[in-house]
N, C-alpha and C positions, 0 to 999 in steps of 0.2 A: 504494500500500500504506500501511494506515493507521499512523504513529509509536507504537511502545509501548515500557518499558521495566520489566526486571522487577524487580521489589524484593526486601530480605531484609526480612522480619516475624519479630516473636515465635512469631507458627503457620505458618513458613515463606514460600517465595516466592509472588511473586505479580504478574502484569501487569497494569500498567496504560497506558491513551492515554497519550502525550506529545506537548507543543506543538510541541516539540522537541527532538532528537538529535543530539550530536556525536558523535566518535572517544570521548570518555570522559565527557561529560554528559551529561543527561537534564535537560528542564523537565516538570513536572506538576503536576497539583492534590495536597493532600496528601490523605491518607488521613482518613476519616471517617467512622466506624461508625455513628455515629446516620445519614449517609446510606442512603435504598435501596441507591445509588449502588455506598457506599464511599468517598466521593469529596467534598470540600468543593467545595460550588458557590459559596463566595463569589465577588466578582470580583476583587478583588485579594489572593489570597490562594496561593501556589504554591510548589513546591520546587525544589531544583536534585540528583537524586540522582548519585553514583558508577555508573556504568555497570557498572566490572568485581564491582564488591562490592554492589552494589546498597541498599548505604547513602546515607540522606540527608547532602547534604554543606554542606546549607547550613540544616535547620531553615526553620522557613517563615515566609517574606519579604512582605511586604505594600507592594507596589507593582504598574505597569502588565506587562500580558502581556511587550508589548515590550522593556522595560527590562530581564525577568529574562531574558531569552532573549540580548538583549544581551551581560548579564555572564555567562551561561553560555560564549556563542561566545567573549567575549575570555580566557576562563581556562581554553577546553576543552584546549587544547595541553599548559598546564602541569599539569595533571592526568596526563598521562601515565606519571608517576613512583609514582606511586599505583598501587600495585600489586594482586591479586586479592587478598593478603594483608591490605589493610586500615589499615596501619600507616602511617598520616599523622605519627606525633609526630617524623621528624626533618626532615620534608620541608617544603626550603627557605621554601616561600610560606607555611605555614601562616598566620601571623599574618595577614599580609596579604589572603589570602582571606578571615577573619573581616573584617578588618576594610572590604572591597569589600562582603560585605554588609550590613553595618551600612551605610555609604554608603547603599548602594540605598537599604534600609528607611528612611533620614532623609532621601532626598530627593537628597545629592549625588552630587557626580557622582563615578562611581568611575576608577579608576587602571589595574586589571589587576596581571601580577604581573612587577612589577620594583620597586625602593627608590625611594621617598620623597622630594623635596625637602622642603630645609626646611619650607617655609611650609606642603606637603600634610601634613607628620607633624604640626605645629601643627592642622591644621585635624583631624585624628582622633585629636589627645589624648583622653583620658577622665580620667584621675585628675590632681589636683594633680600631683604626680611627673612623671607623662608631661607635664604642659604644659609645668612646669621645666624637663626636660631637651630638650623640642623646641624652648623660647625661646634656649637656651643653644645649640644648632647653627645654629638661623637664623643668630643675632650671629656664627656664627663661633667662637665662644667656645672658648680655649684654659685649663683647669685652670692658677692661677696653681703653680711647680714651688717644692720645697725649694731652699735654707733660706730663701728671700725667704716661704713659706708658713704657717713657723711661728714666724716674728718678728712683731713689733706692727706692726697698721696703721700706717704713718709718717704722723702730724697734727700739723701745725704746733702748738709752744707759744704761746699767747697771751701779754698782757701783763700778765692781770687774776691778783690771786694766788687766789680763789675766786669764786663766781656763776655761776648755769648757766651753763655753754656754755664755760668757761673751762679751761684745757688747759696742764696743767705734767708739767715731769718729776722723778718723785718726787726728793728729794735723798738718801735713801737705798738703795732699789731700783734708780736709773735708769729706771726702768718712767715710760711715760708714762702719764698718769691725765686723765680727764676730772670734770668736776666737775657732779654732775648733781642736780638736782635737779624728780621728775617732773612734767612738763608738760602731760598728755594728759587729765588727768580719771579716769584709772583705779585712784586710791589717795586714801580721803581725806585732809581736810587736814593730819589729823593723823598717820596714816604718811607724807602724803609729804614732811613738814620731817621725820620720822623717819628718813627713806631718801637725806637729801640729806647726799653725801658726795664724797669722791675715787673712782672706779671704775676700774679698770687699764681699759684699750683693748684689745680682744681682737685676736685673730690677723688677719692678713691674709687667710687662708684663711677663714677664718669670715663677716669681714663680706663679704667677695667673694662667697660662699655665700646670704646675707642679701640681699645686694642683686639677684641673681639668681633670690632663692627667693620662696618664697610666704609665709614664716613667717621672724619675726626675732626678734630678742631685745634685751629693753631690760639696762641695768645689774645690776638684782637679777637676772635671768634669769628674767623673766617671758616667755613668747608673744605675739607682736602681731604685725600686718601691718608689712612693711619701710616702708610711708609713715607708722606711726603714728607724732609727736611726740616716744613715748618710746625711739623702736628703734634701734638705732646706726647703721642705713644714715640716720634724718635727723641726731639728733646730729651725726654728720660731715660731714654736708654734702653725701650723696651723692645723695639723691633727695628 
């Protein structure tokens, strides 16, 4: 008996072949009106729909027959939660299903629906944000806590009383200050013997932030990458 599965359309349901059938997936070609058909004959071009809802569940994927039929079978189980209702927005895997097909479609290899190891939530970052915080679980990485958080990076004083790179503690503040004057090329000459001064050392939390993050901050509180010359993760010595 030939595989079919029926769909929900705008002008109602509708059967179509399937490569293949689980308990709650469907594989097929997508729909395509300019075909006779109905039917996209590309070859690698197919869907993965909802069985009970007859909603597509995965938009259409552009990789081998095999592969989508693949990750249908390893996620038909967890679809089960998925009700006739429709209503995927609390259900557990969501993300993770998104993100097994994106996998496919670029080629890696996908996971199925269980969490993440470090190094797999690194390898399906997307945004700056998400790389941060999945470089920050590989390492292990524990949020440094209060009060050690929102006191001064602790930087050894130097000997020198001024000249980049030299490091006192004010005598009237206590605050330790760095002596900076910019090194990177990104102010000219003449802002930047304008900008060369005492600058307090920010938070512990902050440059801990910086040196983890994608974006740092020099003295004036400009934006730079944390390796640039003038950003406090190098000032201090950290990277």
């Amino acid at each position: 008996m030939a595989k079919t599965v029926t769909l929900t359309t705008a002008t109602g349901s509708r059967t179509v072949p399937a490569v293949w059938v689980g308990d709650h997936l469907a594989v097929h070609r997508p729909l395509d009106s300019k075909e006779p058909s109905g039917l996209s004959k590309l070859p690698r071009w197919w869907v993965i729909s909802h069985t009970a809802t007859g909603y597509s569940a995965s938009g259409g994927i552009d990789a081998a027959q095999r592969d989508v039929i693949a990750l249908a079978r390893l996620w038909d189980g967890a679809f089960a939660s998925v009700t006739a209702a429709g209503d995927a927005k609390g259900w557990k895997w969501r993300d993770r299903w998104a993100d097994d097909v994106r996998r496919l479609g670029y080629g890696r290899p996908v996971v199925g629906p269980r969490d993440l190891t470090p190094l797999e939530e690194l390898n399906s970052a997307g945004t700056a944000g998400e790389v941060e915080q999945a470089v920050r679980r590989a390492m292990g990485y524990s949020p440094i806590e209060e009060p050690e958080a929102s006191e001064q990076f602790p930087a050894e004083v130097t000997k020198r009383k001024a000249g980049h790179g030299a490091i006192r503690r004010n005598p009237e503040s206590q605050e330790l200050e760095f002596w900076w004057l910019p090194q990177g090329g990104n102010y000219p000459d003449s802002e930047a013997f304008a900008l060369a001064a005492w600058y307090p050392i920010p938070a512990a939390c902050d440059v801990e932030g910086w040196c983890l993050g994608s974006v740092a901050e020099t003295p004036c509180g400009d934006s730079v990458e944390p390796d640039h010359p003038d950003a406090w993760p190098r000032l201090l010595g950290l990277i």
